[in-house]
Legacy VTK file of the C-alpha trace (Angstrom):
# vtk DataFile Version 3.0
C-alpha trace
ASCII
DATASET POLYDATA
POINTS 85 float
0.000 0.000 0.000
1.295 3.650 -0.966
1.561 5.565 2.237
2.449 8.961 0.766
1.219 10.767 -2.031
2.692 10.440 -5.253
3.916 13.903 -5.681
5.226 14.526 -1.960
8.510 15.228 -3.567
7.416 16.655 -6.860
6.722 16.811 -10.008
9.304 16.735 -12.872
8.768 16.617 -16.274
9.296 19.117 -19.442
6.676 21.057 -20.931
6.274 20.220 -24.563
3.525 23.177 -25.235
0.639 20.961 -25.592
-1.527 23.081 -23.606
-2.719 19.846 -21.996
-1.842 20.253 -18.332
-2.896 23.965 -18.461
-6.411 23.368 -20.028
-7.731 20.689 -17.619
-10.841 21.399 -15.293
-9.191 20.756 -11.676
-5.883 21.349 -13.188
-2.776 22.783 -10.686
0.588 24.388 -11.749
2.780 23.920 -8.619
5.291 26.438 -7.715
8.949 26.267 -6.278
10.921 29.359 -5.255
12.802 29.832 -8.847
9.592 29.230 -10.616
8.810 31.975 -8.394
11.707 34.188 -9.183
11.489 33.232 -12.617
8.311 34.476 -13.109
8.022 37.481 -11.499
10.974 38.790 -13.275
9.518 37.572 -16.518
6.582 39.828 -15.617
8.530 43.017 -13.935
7.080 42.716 -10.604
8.633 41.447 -7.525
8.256 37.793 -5.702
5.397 39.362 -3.210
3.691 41.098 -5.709
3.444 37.857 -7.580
2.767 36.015 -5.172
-0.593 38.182 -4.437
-1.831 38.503 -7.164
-0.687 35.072 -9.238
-1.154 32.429 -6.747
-2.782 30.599 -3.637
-1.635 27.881 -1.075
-2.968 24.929 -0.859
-1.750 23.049 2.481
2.357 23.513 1.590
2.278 24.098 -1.494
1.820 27.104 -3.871
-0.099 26.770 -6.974
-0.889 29.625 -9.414
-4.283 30.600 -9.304
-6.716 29.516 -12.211
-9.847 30.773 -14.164
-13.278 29.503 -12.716
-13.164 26.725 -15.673
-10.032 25.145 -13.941
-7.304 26.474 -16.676
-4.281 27.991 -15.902
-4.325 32.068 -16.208
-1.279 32.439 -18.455
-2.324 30.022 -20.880
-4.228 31.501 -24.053
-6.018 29.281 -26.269
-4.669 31.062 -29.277
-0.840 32.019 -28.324
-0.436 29.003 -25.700
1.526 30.050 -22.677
2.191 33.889 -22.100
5.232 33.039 -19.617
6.742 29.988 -21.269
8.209 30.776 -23.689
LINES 1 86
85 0 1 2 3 4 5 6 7 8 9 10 11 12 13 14 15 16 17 18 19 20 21 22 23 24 25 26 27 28 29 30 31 32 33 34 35 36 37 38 39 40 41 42 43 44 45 46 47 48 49 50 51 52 53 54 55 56 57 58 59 60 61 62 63 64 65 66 67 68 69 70 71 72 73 74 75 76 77 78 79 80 81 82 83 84
């Protein structure tokens, strides 16, 4: 029996720009400090400023926040990702 979930010690993969992952109802994007960094720079605001306005916790973890439909708010149906270039 699996006493720990799956994904206690993350997630790794590379994105192939799909749009898969970001599309899903339910979906989550987790979040580690360069992600973090990474981003915000990308977008010319700092880490807490980010962090407000981009993303939530949920228990230890941060996840960027998502429309009501469950897809991620950088993704664009018609450009793909806005921050992955």
């Amino acid at each position: 029996m699996m006493s720990s979930v799956f994904y206690s010690e993350g997630l790794r993969f590379s994105c192939i720009g799909c749009g898969r992952c970001c599309t899903i109802p339910d979906g989550v994007v987790f979040l580690e400090g360069e992600d973090i960094r990474n981003l915000a720079q990308y977008l010319g605001i700092s880490e807490e400023e980010f962090l407000r306005k981009y993303t939530r916790t949920e228990g230890k973890f941060v996840v960027l926040n998502d429309f009501p439909n469950g897809g991620c708010i950088f993704y664009r149906r018609d450009k793909g990702c806005v921050v992955y270039p």
